[in-house]
C-alpha positions in Angstrom: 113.2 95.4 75.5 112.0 93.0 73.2 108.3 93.9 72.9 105.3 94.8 74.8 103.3 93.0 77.7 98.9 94.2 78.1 97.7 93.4 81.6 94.0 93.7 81.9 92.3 93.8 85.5 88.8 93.3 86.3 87.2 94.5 89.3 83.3 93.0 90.8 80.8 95.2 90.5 80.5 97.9 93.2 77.7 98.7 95.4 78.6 102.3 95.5 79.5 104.8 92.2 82.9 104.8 91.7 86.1 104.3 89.8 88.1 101.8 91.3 92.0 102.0 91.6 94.1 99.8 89.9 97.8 99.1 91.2 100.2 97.0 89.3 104.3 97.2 90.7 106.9 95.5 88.6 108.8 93.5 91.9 107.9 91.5 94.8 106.7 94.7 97.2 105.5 98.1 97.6 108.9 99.6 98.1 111.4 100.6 95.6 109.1 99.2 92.7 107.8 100.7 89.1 104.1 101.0 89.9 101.2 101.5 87.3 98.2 103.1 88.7 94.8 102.5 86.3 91.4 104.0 87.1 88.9 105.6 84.9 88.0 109.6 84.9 84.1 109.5 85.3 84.3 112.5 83.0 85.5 111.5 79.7 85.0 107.7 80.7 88.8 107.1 79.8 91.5 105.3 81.6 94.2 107.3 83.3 97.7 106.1 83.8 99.6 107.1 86.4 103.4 105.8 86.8 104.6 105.9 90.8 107.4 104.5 92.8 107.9 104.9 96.7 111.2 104.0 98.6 108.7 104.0 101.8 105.5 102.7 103.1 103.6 106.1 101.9 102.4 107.8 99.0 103.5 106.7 96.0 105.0 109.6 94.2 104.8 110.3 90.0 107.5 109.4 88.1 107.9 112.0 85.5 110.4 110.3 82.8 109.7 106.0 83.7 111.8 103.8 82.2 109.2 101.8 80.6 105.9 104.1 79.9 102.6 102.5 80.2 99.8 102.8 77.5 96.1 102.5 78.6 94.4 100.4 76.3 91.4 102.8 76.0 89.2 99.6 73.5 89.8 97.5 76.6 88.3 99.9 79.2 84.9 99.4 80.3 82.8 100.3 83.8 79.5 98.7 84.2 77.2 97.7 87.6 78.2 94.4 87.3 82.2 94.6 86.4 85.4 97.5 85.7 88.1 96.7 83.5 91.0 98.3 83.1 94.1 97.4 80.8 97.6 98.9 79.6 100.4 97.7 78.2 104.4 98.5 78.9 107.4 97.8 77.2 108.9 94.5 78.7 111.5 92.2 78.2 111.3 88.2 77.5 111.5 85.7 80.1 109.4 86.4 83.7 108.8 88.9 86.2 107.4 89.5 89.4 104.2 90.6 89.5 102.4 92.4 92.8 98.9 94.0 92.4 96.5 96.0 94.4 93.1 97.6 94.2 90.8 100.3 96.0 87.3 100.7 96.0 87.8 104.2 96.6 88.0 106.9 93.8 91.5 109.0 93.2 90.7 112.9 94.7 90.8 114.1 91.4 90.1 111.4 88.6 91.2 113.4 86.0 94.6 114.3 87.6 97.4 111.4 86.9 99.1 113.0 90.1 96.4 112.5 92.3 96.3 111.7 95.5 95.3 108.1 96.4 93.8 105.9 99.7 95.2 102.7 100.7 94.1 99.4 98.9 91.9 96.6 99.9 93.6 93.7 99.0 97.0 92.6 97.3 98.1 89.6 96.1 101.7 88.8 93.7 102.1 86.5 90.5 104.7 85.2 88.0 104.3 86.9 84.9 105.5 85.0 82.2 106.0 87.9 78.9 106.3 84.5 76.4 102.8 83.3 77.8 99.9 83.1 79.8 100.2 84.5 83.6 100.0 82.0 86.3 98.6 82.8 90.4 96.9 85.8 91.1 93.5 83.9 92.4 92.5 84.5 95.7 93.8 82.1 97.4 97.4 82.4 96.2 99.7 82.6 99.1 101.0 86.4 99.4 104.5 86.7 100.9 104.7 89.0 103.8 106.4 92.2 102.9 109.3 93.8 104.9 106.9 96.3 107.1 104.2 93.5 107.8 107.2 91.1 109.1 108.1 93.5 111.3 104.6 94.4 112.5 104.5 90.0 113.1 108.0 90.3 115.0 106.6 93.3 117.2 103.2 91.3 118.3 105.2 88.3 118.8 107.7 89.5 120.9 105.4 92.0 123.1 102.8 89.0 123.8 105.8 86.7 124.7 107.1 89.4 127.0 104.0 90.9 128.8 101.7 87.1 128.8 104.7 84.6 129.5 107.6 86.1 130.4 106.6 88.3 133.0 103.8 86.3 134.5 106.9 83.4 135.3 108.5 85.6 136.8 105.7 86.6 139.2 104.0 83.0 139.9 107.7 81.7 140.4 108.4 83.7 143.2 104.6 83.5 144.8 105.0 79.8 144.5 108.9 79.1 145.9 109.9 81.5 148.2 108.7 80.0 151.1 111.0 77.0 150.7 114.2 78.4 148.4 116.7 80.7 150.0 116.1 84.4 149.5 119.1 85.1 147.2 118.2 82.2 144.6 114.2 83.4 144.5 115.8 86.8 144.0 117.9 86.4 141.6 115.5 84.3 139.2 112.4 86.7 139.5 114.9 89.6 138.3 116.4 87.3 135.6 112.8 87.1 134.3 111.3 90.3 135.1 114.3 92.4 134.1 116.9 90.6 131.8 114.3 88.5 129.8 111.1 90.7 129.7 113.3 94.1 130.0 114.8 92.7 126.7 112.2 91.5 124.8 110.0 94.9 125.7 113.0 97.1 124.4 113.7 95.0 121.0 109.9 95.1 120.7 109.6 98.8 121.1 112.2 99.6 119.1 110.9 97.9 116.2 107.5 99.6 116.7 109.4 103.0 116.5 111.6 101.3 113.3 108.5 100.8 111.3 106.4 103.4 112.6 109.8 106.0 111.3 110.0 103.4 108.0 105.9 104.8 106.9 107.2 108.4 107.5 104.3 108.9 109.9 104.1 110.5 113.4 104.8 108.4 116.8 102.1 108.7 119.3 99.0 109.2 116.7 96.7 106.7 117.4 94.8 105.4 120.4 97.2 101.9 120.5 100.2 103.8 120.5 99.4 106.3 123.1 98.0 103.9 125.4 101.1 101.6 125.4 103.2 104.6 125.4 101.9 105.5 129.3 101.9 102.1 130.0 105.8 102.4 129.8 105.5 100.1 126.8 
């Protein structure tokens, strides 16, 4: 580690009276990366540091002994109606790194608590961080790579609209319109190519990367109104 990098974040003013939650990961995605959480404890006005890393799509948990330790810059912290900012620094080598940030509008549980439990963020976005000079992307219309869960989530919607809105419907329209002058064994044959060994297919790969991402969060099958639906629907 040749020295230190600062990162300071600034957040629009917010409508309601909260701290908001910073989110800074050291990598290209949420999963197996050092993250630095930043947010300010309404009762002392500091900022709190909290170091996390996840190996899944769910609560980032505290890392007790990080490799690297963050320092909030405490001079560079400031909450007003109109703009938060919030700024640390971590040891860092020289060269680049990858660079993926988040933010909430919503306060921590407990602001005082570095282990306290946080909601989902609003938006995202990754950079190149250069530690020799100034940081490039970051604005808002940077193009943010999918990550590994929303690729699947892509690959699922893709494959069940194929199935269920072209596949199947083939299948159905090519028997209505050539039965009546193609022998029964070829019409047959066709509609169950389609309805069975091309839809059948396509349903199962896309179901089982519903259940694959769904197990990949750590959260329950069956929980929401989508899933339950689908799920008597044989789908």
């Amino acid at each position: 580690m040749d020295g230190h990098v600062s990162l300071n974040h600034h957040f629009p003013g917010l409508l309601t009276p909260v701290s908001p939650t910073s989110n800074s990961g050291f990598g290209t995605q949420m999963t197996n990366t050092p993250i630095v959480l930043a947010w300010i404890d309404p009762s002392s006005g500091q900022a709190v540091i909290s170091q996390r890393q996840t190996s899944r799509y769910a609560m980032p948990q505290v890392v007790s002994n990080p490799d690297r330790v963050a320092k909030a810059l405490q001079y560079k912290t400031s909450s007003t109606s109109s703009q938060t900012s919030l700024s640390f620094e971590i040891p860092s080598d020289t060269g680049s790194s990858n660079l993926i940030w988040a933010y909430s509008s919503v306060a921590p549980s407990t602001p005082s608590n570095p282990g306290s439990n946080i909601v989902q963020h609003d938006d995202m976005g990754t950079m190149q961080l250069p530690l020799d000079g100034n940081s490039s992307g970051g604005d808002d219309d940077a193009e943010v790579p999918l990550t590994n869960y929303q690729r699947m989530i892509v690959a699922h919607a893709i494959i069940m609209a194929t199935a269920f809105l072209f596949v199947l419907p083939f299948g159905a329209i090519f028997v209505r319109l050539t039965r009546t002058w193609i022998s029964g064994r070829f019409w047959f044959a066709t509609h169950w190519i389609f309805q069975w060994g091309l839809a059948g297919a396509l349903i199962t790969l896309g179901f089982a990367l519903a259940v694959n991402v769904i197990q990949q969060q750590g959260k329950e099958h069956f929980s929401s109104t989508h899933k339950v639906r689908n799920r008597l629907n044989g789908h």
